[in-house]
FISEPA-506503 format. One record per residue (C-alpha): x, y, z. Coordinates in pm, whole numbers, plus 50000, padded with zeros to 5 digits. Example, Ala and Ser with C-alpha at 12.3 -4.5 7.8 and 13.67 -1.06 7.14 Angstrom:
2
      X      Y      Z
  51230  49550  50780
  51367  49894  50714
***
This chain:
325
      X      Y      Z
  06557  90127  53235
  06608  90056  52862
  06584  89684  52826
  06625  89707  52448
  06707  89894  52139
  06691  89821  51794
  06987  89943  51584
  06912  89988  51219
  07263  90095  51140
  07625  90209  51199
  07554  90508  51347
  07266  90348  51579
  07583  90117  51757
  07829  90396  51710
  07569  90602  51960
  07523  90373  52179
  07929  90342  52272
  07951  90680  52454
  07654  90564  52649
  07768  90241  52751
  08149  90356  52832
  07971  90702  52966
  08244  90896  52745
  08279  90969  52368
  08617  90810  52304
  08925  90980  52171
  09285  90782  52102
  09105  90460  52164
  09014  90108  52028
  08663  89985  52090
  08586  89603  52072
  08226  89530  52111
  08105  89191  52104
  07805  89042  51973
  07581  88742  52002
  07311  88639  51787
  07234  89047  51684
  07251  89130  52029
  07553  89347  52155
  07814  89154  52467
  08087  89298  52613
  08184  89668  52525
  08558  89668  52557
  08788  90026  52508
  09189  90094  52533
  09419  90356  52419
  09490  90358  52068
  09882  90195  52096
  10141  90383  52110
  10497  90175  52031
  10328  89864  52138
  10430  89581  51849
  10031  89488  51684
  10022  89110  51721
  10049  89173  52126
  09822  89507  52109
  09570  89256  51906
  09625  88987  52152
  09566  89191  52458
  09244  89250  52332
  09117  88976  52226
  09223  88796  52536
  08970  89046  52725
  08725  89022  52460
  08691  88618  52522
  08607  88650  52818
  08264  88690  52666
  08180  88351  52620
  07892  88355  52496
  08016  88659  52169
  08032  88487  51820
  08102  88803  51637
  08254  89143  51718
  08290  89491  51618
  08609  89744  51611
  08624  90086  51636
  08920  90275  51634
  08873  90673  51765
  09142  90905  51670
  09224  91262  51540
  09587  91255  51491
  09584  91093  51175
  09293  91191  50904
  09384  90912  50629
  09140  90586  50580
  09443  90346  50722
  09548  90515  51092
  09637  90211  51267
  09649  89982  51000
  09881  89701  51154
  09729  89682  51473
  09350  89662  51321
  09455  89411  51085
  09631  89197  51394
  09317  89251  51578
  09101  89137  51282
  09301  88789  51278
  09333  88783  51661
  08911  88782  51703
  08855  88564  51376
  09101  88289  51585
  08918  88324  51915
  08594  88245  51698
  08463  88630  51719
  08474  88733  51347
  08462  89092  51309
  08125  89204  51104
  08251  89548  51059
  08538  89796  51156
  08479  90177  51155
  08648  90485  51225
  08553  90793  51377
  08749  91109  51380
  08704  91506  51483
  08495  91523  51186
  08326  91254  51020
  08322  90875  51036
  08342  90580  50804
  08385  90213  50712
  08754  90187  50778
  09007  90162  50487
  08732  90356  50270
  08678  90735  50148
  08316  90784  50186
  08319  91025  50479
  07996  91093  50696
  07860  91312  50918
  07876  91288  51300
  07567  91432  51314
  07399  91072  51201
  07552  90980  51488
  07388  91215  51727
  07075  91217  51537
  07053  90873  51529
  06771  90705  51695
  06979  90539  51913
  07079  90808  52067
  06789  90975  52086
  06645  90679  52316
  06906  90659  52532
  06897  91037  52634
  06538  90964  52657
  06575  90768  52934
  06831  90935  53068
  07137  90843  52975
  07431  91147  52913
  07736  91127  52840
  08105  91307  52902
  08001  91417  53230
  08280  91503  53433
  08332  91265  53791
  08434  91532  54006
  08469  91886  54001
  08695  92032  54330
  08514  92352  54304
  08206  92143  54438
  08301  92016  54701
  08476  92357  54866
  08739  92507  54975
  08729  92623  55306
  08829  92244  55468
  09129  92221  55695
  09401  91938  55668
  09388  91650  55831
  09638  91481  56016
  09760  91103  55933
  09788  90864  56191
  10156  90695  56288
  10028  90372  56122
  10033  90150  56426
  09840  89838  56440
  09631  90049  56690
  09584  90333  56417
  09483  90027  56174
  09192  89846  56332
  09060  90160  56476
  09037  90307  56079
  08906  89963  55970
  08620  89984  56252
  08550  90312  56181
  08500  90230  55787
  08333  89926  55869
  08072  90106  56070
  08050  90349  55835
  08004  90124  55533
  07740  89913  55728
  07541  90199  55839
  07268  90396  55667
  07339  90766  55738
  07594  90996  55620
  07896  90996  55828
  07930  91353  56100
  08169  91587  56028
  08417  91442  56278
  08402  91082  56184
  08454  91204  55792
  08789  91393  55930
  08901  91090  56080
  08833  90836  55816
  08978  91114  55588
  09288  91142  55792
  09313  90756  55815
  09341  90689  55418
  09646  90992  55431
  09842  90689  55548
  09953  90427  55308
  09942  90121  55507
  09636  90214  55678
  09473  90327  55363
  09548  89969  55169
  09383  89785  55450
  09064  90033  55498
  09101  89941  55099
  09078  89569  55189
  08834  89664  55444
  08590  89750  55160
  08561  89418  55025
  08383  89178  55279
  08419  88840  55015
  08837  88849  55045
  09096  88672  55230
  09391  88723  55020
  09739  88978  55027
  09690  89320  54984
  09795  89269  54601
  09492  88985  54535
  09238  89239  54673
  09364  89476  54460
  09367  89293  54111
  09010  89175  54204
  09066  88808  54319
  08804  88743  54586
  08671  88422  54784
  08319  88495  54662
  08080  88793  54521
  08122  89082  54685
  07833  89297  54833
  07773  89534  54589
  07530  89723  54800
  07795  89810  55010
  08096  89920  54725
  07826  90154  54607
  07781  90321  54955
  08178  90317  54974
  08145  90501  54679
  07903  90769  54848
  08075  90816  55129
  08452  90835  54955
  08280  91165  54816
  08137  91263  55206
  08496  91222  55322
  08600  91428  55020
  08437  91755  55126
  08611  91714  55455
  08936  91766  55344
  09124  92035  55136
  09284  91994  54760
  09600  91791  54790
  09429  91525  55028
  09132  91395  54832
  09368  91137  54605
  09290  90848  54803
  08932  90855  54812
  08941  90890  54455
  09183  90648  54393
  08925  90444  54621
  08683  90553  54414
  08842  90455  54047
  08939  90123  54181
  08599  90051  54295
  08482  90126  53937
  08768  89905  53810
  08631  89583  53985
  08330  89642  53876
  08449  89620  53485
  08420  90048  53419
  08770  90100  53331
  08700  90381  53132
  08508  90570  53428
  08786  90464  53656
  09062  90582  53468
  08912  90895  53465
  08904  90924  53871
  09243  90787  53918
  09370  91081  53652
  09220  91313  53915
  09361  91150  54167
  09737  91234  54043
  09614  91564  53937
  09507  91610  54333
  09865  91473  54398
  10086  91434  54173
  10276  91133  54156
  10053  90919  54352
  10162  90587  54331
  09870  90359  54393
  09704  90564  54139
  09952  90575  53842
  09989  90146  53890
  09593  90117  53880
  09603  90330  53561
  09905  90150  53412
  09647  89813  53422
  09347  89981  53293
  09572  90128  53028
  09710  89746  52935
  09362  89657  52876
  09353  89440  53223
  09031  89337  53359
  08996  89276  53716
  08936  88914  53830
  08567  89016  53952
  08430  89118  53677
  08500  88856  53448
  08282  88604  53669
  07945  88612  53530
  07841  88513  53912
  08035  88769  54075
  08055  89052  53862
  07889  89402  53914
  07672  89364  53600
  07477  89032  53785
  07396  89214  54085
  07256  89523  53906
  07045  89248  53634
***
């Protein structure tokens, strides 16, 4: 575990992003906070597209407060689609004003294209080899850190896996799923072939998917909509959203293409609560490429895209980050 790194320079915290989001960015803005040198929250959305800059800026910096403890900040805006100094000019300088109010002042702002990177609004290009090569980098693969790996490849998990058959969605069909899941979740082992079918076959059904969803978090007593925004009665057991985790990719194998989009919207919303919206956009983009069009997916993404952290993992005492420290 690396407990600390010095960074002598841009390109030392320009490495360490991809590492701490677990993707290089492209078409994004990066906010990273800072407290007495030390690096806080790590913060990335899409670069805007039509969104007015005073509301793109405020968006931001709403999430980025939620750092209490930041007294400075950092932006980085990732883009090739337009090479000049300025590509976003509006919405960095919004941003800029947005932080300074919330009492984050930005130290620096950079930008990093296809090809080099730079202080933004100036022409000295560099190399994104000093990024690579940085020593930064170099610790973090050290210890095993890599980044841009891809969260699921279909060819992995086979092909040869039957369809399964949804249940009618009776309350019956419900708190059989939920027992099954719950047994699941609190056991140790890796669920037989049959039991994966079934659990598989349960989560085909949208009702009885959203409460084996529910099911997943023990700390909740709200509406289906609270659970899923992250607004719980207390800190969840983390132990056990990691093994739903595991076994959403167990139940995976079990089923064919065209089937696996709610385990990995399961999956991506998992991540979400636990404040990796950048990992869990990337599973719920699988998810409507399993099925396109899949609802519960596309609104999960639509958050994540607006910048929205869940409820969770904004709680210092509930959050994901506490239970792994």
């Amino acid at each position: 575990m690396i407990e600390k790194i010095n960074l002598t320079g841009p390109a030392d915290l320009l490495a360490t992003i991809p590492h701490l989001l677990g993707i290089t960015p492209s078409e994004s803005f990066v906010v990273l906070t800072a407290n007495a040198g030390a690096l806080g929250a790590t913060l990335r959305v899409d670069a805007p597209e039509h969104v007015e800059p005073v509301n793109y800026a405020q968006t931001l910096t709403s999430h980025a407060a939620n750092d209490d403890k930041a007294t400075a900040s950092y932006i980085v805006v990732y883009t090739h689609e337009n090479q000049d100094s300025y590509p976003y000019a509006a919405h960095v300088a919004a941003l800029v004003s947005e932080l300074a109010a919330a009492r984050m002042p930005v130290r620096n702002v950079w930008l990093v294209t296809s090809t080099h990177w730079t202080e933004f609004g100036t022409d000295e290009e560099h190399p994104l080899a000093q990024i690579t090569d940085s020593e930064a980098n170099a610790t973090f693969t050290f210890f095993g850190s890599a980044t841009d790996i891809d969260v699921y490849n279909p060819a992995l998990l086979g092909t040869w896996a039957m369809p399964v058959q949804a249940p009618e969605g009776t309350e019956a069909d419900i708190e059989e799923a939920c027992a099954e899941w719950a047994a699941v979740l609190d056991s140790t082992g890796t669920p037989d072939h049959d039991t994966a079918r079934s659990i598989a076959g349960a989560f085909q059904h949208k009702m009885v998917r959203d409460f084996l969803f529910r099911e997943t978090i023990t700390t909740q007593n709200g509406n289906f909509a609270d659970v899923i925004l992250g607004t719980f009665t207390g800190r969840p057991d983390w132990t056990r959203v990691d093994r739903a985790q595991s076994i959403a990719f167990e139940l995976m194998k079990a089923v064919p293409t065209g089937q696996r989009a709610p385990m990995l919207t399961l999956t991506g919303w998992l991540e979400w609560l636990k404040g990796n919206g950048t990992q869990a956009a990337r599973y719920l983009k699988h998810a409507d490429t399993d099925a396109p069009g899949f609802r519960l997916a596309g609104l999960l993404l639509e958050l994540i895209n607006r910048g929205s952290v869940a409820e969770v993992a904004r709680d210092p005492e509930t959050s994901y980050q506490r239970h792994n420290n």
